[in-house]
C-alpha positions in Angstrom: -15.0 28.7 -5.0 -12.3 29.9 -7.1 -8.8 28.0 -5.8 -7.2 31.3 -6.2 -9.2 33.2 -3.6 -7.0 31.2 -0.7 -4.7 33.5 -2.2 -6.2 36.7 -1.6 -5.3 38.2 1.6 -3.8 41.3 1.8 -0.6 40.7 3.8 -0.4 37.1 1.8 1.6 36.5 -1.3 0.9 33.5 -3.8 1.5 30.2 -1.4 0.6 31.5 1.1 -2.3 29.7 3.7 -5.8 30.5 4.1 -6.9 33.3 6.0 -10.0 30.8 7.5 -10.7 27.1 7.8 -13.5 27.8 6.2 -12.3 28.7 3.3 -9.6 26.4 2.9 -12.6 23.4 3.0 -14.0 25.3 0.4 -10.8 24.9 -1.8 -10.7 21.2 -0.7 -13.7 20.4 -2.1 -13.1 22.0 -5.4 -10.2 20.3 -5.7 -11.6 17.0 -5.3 -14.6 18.1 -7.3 -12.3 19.0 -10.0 -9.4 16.2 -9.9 -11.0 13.0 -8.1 -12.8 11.5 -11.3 -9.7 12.2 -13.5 -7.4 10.7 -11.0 -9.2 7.8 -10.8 -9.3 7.1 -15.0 -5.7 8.0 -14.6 -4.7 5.3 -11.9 -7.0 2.7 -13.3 -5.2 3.3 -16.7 -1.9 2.8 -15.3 -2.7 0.0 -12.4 -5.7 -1.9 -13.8 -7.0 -2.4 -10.5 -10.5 -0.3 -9.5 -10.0 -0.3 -5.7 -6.4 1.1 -5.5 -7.1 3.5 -7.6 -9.5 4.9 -5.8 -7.0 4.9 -3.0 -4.0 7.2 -5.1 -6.7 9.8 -6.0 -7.2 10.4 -2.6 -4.0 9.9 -1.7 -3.2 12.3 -4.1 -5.8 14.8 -3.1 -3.9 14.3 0.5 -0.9 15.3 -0.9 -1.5 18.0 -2.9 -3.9 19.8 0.1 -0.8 19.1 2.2 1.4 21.4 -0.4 -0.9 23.8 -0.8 -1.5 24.1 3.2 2.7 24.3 3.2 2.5 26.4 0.5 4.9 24.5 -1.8 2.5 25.2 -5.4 3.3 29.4 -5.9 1.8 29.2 -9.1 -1.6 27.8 -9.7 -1.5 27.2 -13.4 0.7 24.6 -12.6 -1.6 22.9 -10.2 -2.8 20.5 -12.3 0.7 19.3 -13.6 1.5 18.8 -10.3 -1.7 17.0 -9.3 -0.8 14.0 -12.2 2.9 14.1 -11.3 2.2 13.6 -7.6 -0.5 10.5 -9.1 2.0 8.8 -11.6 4.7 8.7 -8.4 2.5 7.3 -6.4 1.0 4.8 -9.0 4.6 4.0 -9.6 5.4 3.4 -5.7 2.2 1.3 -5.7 3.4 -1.1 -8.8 6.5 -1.2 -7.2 5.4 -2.3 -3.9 2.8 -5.0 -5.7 5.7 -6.3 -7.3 7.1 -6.9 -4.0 4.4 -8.1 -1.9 3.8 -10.4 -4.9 7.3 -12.0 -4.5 6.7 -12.0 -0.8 3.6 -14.1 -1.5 5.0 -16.6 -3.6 7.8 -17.3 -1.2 5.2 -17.6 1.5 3.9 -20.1 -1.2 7.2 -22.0 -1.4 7.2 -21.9 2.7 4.3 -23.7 2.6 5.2 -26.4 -0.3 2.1 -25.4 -1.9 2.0 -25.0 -5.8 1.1 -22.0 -7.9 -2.0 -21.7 -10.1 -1.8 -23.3 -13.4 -0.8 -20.3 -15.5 -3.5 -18.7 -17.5 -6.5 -20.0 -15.6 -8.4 -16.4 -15.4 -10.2 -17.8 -12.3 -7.2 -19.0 -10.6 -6.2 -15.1 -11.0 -9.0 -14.1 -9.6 -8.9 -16.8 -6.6 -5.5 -15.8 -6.3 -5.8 -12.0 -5.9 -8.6 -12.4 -3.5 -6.3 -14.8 -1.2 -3.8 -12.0 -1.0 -6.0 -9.5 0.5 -6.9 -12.3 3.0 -3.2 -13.2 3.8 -2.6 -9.4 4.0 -5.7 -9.1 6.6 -4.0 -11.5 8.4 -0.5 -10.7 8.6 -1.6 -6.9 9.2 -3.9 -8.8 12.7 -0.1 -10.5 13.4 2.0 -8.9 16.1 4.6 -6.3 15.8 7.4 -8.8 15.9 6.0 -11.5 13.9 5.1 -8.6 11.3 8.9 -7.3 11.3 10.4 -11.0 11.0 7.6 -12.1 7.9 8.4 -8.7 6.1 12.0 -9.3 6.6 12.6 -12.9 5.4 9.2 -12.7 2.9 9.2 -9.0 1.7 12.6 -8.0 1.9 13.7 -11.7 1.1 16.9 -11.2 3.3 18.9 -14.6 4.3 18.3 -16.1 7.6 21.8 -14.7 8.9 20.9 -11.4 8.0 17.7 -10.9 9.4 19.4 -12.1 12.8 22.3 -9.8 11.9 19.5 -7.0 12.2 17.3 -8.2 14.7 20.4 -8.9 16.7 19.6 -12.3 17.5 21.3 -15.6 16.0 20.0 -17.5 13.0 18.9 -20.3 15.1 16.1 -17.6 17.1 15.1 -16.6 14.0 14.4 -20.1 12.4 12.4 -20.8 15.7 10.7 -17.1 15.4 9.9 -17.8 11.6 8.4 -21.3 12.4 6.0 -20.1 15.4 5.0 -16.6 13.1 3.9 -19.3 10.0 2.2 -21.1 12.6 0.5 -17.8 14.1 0.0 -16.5 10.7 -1.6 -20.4 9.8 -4.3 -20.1 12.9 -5.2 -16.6 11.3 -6.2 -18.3 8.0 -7.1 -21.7 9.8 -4.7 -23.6 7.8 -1.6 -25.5 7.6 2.3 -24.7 7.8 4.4 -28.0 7.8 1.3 -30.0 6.9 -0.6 -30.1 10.6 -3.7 -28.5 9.8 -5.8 -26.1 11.8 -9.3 -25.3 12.1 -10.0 -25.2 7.7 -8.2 -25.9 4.7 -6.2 -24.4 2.6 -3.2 -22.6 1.7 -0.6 -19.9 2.7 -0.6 -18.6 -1.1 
């Protein structure tokens, strides 16, 4: 289906949404036919990693359905320059926030007095980025507070004062918070925090 027939209703300019469901599936699945291969080359050239970008083509798709359903694209020559500006922002937000989560991990790292892998070692790396997605399993299975208090001190990498200044409670609640999250976080990944283990070995890297 041609994308500009969504267009074509008579008492509908250029923008304007669908006259069915029906046929806005129809220009869904064109658009993914048409973009979801060449978003994906064009993530994986930017991000060098398969599996997220995967994720910001369909992310992307998400978004630019959304605009067109909002009718925020009045020209649809321009479609496709705003289909790889909507994927470089988000493949931006994503290095961004990898460069974040990876500061978080290392100080998670440091929490735990565990050291880094030796640099270079190509399996280490590979070790290494599949250990994140298992801490990140784990802290996503954590609860709401523990989450807030981890992302604070870890992600944000706010002092102690501060993230009592926002929880509103005082440094010393938050040092006993931050101890009994590690050791929450530690039963999730049966390991250690403070060197009593649990049930396994390992590490909080």
């Amino acid at each position: 289906m041609d994308l500009s027939a969504r267009h074509r209703s008579p008492d509908a300019g250029v923008g304007s949404a669908p006259a069915d469901s029906t046929a806005f599936a129809r220009a869904e699945q064109e658009l993914g036919d048409r973009f979801t291969e060449r978003l994906r080359l064009f993530a994986s050239r930017r991000i060098h990693d398969a599996s997220a970008a995967e994720d910001i083509a369909q992310d992307t798709l998400r978004h630019v359905v959304a605009a067109l359903r909002e009718g925020k694209i009045d020209n649809l020559a321009a479609l496709p320059g705003f289909v790889f500006s909507t994927a470089r922002n988000l493949c931006l937000h994503w290095v961004r926030s990898a460069a974040r989560e990876h500061s978080a991990f290392e100080r998670l790292r440091a929490a735990n007095g565990t050291d880094d892998a030796a640099p270079g070692d190509a399996l280490g790396s590979v070790i290494d980025a599949e250990r994140r997605k298992v801490v990140r399993a784990a802290l996503d299975s954590l609860p709401g507070s523990d989450r807030e208090l981890l992302s604070l001190l870890y992600y944000s990498g706010i002092t102690t004062e501060d993230a009592g200044r926002t929880l509103a409670i005082t440094a010393a609640a938050v040092r006993v918070r931050k101890h009994r999250a590690l050791q929450r976080l530690a039963r999730l990944l049966g390991e250690s925090v403070d060197g009593n283990t649990t049930d396994g070995a390992g590490t909080l890297d």
